[in-house]
N, C-alpha and C positions, 0 to 999 in steps of 0.2 A: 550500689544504690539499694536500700531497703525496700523490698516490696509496695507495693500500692495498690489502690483500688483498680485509680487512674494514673497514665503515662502516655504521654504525650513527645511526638517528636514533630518540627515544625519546619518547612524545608521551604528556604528563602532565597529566591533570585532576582536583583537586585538590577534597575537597566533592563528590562525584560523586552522593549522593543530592540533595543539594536541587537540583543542577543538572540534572539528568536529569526532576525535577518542573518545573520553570520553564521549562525547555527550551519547552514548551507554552503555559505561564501567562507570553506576554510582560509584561501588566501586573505582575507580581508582582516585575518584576526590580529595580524600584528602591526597592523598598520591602525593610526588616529581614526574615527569611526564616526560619524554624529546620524542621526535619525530625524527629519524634515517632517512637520505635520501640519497640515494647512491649502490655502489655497496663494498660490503669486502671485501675488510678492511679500504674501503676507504669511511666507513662514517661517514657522519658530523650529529650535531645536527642541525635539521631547524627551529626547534618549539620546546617550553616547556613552563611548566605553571609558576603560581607567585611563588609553595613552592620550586620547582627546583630551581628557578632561587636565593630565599631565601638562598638556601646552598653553592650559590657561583658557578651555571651552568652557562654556556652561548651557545648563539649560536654559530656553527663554530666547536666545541669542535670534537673531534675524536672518536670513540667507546674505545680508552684505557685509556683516560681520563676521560672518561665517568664511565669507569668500578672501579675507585680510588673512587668514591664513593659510599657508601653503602647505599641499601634500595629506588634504583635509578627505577622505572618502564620505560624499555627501549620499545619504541613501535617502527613500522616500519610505513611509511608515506603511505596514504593510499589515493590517487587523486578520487578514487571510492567515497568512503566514505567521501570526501570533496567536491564533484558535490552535492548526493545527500543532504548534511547539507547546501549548498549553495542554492538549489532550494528549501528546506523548509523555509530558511530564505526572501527569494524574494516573495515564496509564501503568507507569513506573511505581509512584506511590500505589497505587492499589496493589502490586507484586508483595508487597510488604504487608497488608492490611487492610481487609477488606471498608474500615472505616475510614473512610476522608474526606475531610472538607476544605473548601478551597476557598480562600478568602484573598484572592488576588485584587491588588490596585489597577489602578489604568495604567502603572508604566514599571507594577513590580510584581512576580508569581510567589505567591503564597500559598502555602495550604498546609493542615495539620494533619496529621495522620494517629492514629489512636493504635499503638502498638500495646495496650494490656493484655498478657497471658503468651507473647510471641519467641518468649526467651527462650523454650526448646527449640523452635523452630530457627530462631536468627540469632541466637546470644543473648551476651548483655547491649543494652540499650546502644550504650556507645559503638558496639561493632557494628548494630542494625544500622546506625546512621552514618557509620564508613562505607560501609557494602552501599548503602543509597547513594550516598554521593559520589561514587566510583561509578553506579549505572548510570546517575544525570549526567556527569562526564563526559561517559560514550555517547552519551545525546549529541555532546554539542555543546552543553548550557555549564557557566560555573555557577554555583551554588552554596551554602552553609545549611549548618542544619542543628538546632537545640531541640536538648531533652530535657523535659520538665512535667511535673506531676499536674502542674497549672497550666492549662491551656494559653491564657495570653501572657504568662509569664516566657511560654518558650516563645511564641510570636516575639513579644518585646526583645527579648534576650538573641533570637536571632538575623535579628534588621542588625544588631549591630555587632556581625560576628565578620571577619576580615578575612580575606585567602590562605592568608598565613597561619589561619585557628578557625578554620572552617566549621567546625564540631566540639561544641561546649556543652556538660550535663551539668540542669541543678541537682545538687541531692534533695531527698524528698526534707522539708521544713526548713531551706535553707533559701527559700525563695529571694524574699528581702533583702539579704544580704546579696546576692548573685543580683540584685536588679538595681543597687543603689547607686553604683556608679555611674548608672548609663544617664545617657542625656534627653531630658523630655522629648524633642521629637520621635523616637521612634514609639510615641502613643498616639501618632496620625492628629496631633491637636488642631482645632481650627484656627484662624487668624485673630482671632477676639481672645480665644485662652488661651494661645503665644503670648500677644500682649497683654495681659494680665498676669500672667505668672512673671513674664519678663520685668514689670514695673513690679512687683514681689521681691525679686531678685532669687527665683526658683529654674536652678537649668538642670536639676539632676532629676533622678527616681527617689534618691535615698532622701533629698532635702522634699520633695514634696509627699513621702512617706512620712516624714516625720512633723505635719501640720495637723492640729489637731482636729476631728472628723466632726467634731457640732461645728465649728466656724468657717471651714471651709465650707458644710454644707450648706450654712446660712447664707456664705457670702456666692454660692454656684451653683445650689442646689442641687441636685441628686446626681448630676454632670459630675462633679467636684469628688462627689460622694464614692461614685464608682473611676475616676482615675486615682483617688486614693488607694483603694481596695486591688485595681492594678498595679500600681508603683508596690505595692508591698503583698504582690504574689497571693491576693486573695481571692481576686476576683470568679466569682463560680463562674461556669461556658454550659451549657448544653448543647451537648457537638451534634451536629445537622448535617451527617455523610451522607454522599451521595456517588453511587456505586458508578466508578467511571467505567465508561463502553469501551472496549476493544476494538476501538479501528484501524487497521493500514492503510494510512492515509497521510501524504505528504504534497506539497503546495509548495510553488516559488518562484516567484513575477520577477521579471526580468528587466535587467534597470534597462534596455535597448532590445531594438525588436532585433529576431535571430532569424537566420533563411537556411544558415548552412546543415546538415543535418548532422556535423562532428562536434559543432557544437552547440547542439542542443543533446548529444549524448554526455557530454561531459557533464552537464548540468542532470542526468536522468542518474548515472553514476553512482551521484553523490547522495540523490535520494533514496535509489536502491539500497546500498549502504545501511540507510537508516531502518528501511523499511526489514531488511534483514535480521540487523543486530536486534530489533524490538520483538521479531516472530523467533527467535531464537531465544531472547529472555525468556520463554513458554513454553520452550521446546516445541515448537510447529513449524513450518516450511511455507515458504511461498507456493499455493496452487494455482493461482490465476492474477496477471499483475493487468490493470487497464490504465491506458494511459489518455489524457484528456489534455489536448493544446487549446488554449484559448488565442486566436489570429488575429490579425487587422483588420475591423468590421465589426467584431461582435461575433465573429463564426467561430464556433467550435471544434475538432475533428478531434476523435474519440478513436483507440484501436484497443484489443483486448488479444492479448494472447495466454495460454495454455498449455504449458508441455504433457507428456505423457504422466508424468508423476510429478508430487511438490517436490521443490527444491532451495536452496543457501545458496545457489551456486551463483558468484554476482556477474562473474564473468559469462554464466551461460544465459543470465537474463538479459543480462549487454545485448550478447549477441543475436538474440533470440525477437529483442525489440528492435536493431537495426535492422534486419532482415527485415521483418512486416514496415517498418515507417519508408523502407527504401521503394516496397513493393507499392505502399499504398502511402505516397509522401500527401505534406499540406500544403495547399493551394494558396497560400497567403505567409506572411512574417508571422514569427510565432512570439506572443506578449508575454505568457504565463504557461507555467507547465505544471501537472496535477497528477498523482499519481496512487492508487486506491489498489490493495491487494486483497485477496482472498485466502487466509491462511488454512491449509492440512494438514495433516499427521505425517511427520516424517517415516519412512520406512525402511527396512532393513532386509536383507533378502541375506538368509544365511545356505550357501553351495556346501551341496557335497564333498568328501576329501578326492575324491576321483570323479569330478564330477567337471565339464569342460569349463572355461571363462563364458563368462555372458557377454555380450556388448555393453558398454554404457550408456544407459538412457538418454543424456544427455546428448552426445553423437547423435541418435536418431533425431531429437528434436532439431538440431542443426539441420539437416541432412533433410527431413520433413517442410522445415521453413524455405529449406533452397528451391526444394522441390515447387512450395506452392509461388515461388517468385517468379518461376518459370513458366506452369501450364496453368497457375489460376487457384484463385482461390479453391474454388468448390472441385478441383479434379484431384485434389491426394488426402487419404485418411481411409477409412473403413466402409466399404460398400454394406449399403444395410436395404434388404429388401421391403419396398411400399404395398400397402394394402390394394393390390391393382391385380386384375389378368392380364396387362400390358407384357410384352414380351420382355422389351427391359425397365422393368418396374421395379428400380431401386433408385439411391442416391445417396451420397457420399459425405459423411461424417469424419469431424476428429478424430483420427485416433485418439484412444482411450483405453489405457489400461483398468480391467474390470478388476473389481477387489473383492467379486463372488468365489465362493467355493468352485475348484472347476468339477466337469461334467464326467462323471467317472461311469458312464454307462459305454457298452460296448460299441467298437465302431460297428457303420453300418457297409452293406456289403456296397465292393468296389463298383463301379457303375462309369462307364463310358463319358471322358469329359466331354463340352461342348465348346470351343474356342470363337466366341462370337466376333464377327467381324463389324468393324465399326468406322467408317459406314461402310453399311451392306455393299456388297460389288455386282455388279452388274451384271447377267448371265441369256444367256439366250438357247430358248428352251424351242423343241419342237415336241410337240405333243404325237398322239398315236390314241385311237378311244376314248381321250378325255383323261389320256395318263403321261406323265412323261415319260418321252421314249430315249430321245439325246440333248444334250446340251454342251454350250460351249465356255469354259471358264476359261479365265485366264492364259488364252490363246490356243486352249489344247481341247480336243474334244471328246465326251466321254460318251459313252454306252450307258444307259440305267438297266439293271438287274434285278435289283428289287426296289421298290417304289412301297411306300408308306404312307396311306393318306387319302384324299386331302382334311387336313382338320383347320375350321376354320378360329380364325382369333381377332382380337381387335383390341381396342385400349379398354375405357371405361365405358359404362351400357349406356351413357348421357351423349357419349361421342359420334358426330355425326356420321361419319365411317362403323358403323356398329358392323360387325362380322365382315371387315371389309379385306380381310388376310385369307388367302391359303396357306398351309403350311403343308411341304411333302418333306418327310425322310428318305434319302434315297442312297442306294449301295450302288457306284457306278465304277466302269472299268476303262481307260483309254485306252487309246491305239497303240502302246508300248506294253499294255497290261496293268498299268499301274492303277490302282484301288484308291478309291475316293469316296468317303463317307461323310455326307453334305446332310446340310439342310439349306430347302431353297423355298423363297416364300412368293407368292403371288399378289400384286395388290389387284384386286378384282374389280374396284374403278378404273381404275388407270389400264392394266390388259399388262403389266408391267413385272417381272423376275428380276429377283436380288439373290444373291447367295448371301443368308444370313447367316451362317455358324459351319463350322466343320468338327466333326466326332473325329476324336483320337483312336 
């Protein structure tokens, strides 16, 4: 194709309700399909695929005509689940070109994408629109796709491109020709200019290109004027892109409510899947997937989870959301499942030649979800300490692997642990001067030798208990000799000894 100012490639999916359902429901694709839109008993078919329409379906049809056939898979029409199969497919064309616009019907996706200047980038024209149609593919979605220097000449020339010649280019000036055979309908005509060109006896591009342009315009005025100027590839466009958003997000309502929770994984699977291979076109990973049930009621249950690093892995995100939905299941049949990710920067960690194996990340995430199944949410992840004097004034956080520089200052000197006991055990002190002299832990009784203290402590200064702790360090010896290095705390309302911590 010879250079141009303008090029245009225009990406046509045809049936776009039933395909935007099936998109999901792989088994459903080789089976007859039709799409219901309406209220009962007053619906119509809106949509259905090539094998329905093979056994003699059409659109318009009624639910009792519909039902004279057998082996029929009736779906119900689903505007949710056709935004988001619309916003994956825009998503895709903008991979291509930041210019696109979308001129989709109520029951067909359409949009043109402005590929001038991209042939270093993707080739020639024709390859850019193999490579495209090969990613809507992996959507899900079939689709065609024309190149043309005129913008509704590739629209027209694409409504009617078939599976079997998915991808057709005009050459630049050879518009007219490349649009004469086609058949008026694919210029969206109303019912008034059907029947007028039809009583003309006008059913091509090429026959109503060739009407002279003062008497079609007298007799249809400026209407007439510009489907002529279409039919013969002249029509100017000023293209009104609009820059599609990058979201992972996938939706899909479920023809029967679901309780089991094996399957409603199999349906989360499938959107994983999608949600992968899209953050993957961009090279990024899944960092954080939430998933959002809609129940019986109008209740919602919402859970989010987060591994240590992003990741593709569809098997570790499976598993990763069966653990949390098992830990924290839904209280009701589940209607609709939604599911919305947060994409990151994959990463790469290159090891030394002599340098040991690391664990894989993904094991600890398993291993971490088990964990929280068992002792609770809030008791596994990273203890971080709170802005308190409180004794144990921390709380416990995700793990999270930091992606700062690490800390290359020198350690600090070794220092005696303290192994806090939780809860504090019980101890019985006798005093001597207002010091401790012996006490009894854990059935055996010790001697104190050297005593540390008392220093007094308490939570926050708002807390009614304000300085309501002693605290002694103490170096004590039992009756065997054996050495025991404690801390034992007082509460001084109560008159009451804990053994809080023991030094290593």
């Amino acid at each position: 194709m010879k250079s141009t100012k303008e090029i245009y490639v225009c990406l046509y999916a045809k049936e776009f309700p039933v395909q935007a359902l099936l998109r999901l429901r792989p088994e459903l694709r080789e089976h007859p399909c039709v799409v219901m839109e309406g209220e009962p008993p007053l619906e119509q078919v809106c949509s259905l695929n090539r094998k329905a329409r093979t056994l003699g379906l059409a659109g318009g049809m009624t639910r009792v005509e519909v039902n004279t056939f057998a082996g029929i898979a009736v779906l119900a029409r689903s505007l949710e689940e056709e935004t988001a199969a619309k916003a994956a497919l825009l998503e895709c064309a903008g991979g291509f070109s930041p210019r696109v616009e979308d001129a989709s019907t109520d029951v067909a996706f359409l949009c043109a994408i402005d590929i001038a200047g991209t042939e270093k980038l993707f080739g020639a024209p024709e390859m850019l629109a193999r490579n495209l149609l090969t990613r809507v593919r992996a959507l899900g979605v079939a689709a065609c796709a024309a190149v043309s220097a005129n913008f509704h000449a590739a629209l027209a020339l694409a409504k009617d491109l078939t599976p079997r010649a998915p991808v057709q280019v005009i050459p630049a000036g050879e518009e007219a020709a490349a649009l004469a055979a086609l058949p008026l309908p694919v210029l969206d005509l109303t019912q008034d200019q059907a029947d007028v060109f039809s009583l003309w006896g006008i059913r091509t591009l090429g026959m109503l290109a060739a009407l002279p342009e003062n008497e079609l315009t007298a007799r249809m005025g400026q209407t007439g004027r510009v489907l002529r100027q279409t039919a013969r590839g002249e029509r100017p466009h000023l293209l009104q892109p609009q820059e599609p958003r990058f979201a992972l997000a996938e939706r899909m309502e479920l023809e029967s409510p679901v309780e089991a929770l094996d399957a409603l994984l199999f349906v989360v699977n499938r959107m994983l899947e999608q949600l992968i291979l899209r953050a993957s076109a961009r090279v990024l990973a899944l960092a954080e997937v939430s998933v959002k049930l809609t129940l019986e009621g109008g209740v919602t249950h919402s859970r989010t989870v987060r591994p240590a690093v992003p990741t593709n892995d569809r098997a570790l995100w499976l598993k990763l959301l069966h653990l949390d939905l098992e830990a924290h299941p839904p209280q009701a049949a589940i209607l609709a499942v939604a599911l919305e990710a947060e994409p990151g920067s994959t990463s790469k960690v290159q090891l030394g030649l002599f340098s040991p194996q690391l664990p894989e990340p993904d094991r600890l995430d398993v291993t971490l979800a088990r964990l929280r199944a068992l002792v609770g949410e809030g008791n596994v992840g990273s203890a971080v300490l709170e802005d308190t004097h409180r004794s144990d004034g921390f709380r416990m956080e995700p793990f999270r692997i930091s992606g700062a520089e690490p800390n290359l200052q020198e350690p600090a000197a070794l220092r005696p642990a303290a192994r806090r006991l939780r809860p504090a055990e019980a101890a019985f002190v006798t005093m001597l001067a207002k010091r401790p002299r012996t006490f009894i832990f854990r059935q055996r009784r010790y001697t104190v030798e050297r005593a540390y203290g008392p220093w007094r402590s308490s939570g926050d200064w708002w807390n009614s208990s304000l300085w309501g702790c002693e605290q002694w360090d103490l170096i004590a010896r039992a009756d065997d000799r054996r050495m025991l290095n404690c801390c034992l705390m007082r509460d001084v309302l109560r008159d009451a000894w804990q053994m809080a911590a023991l030094y290593d």
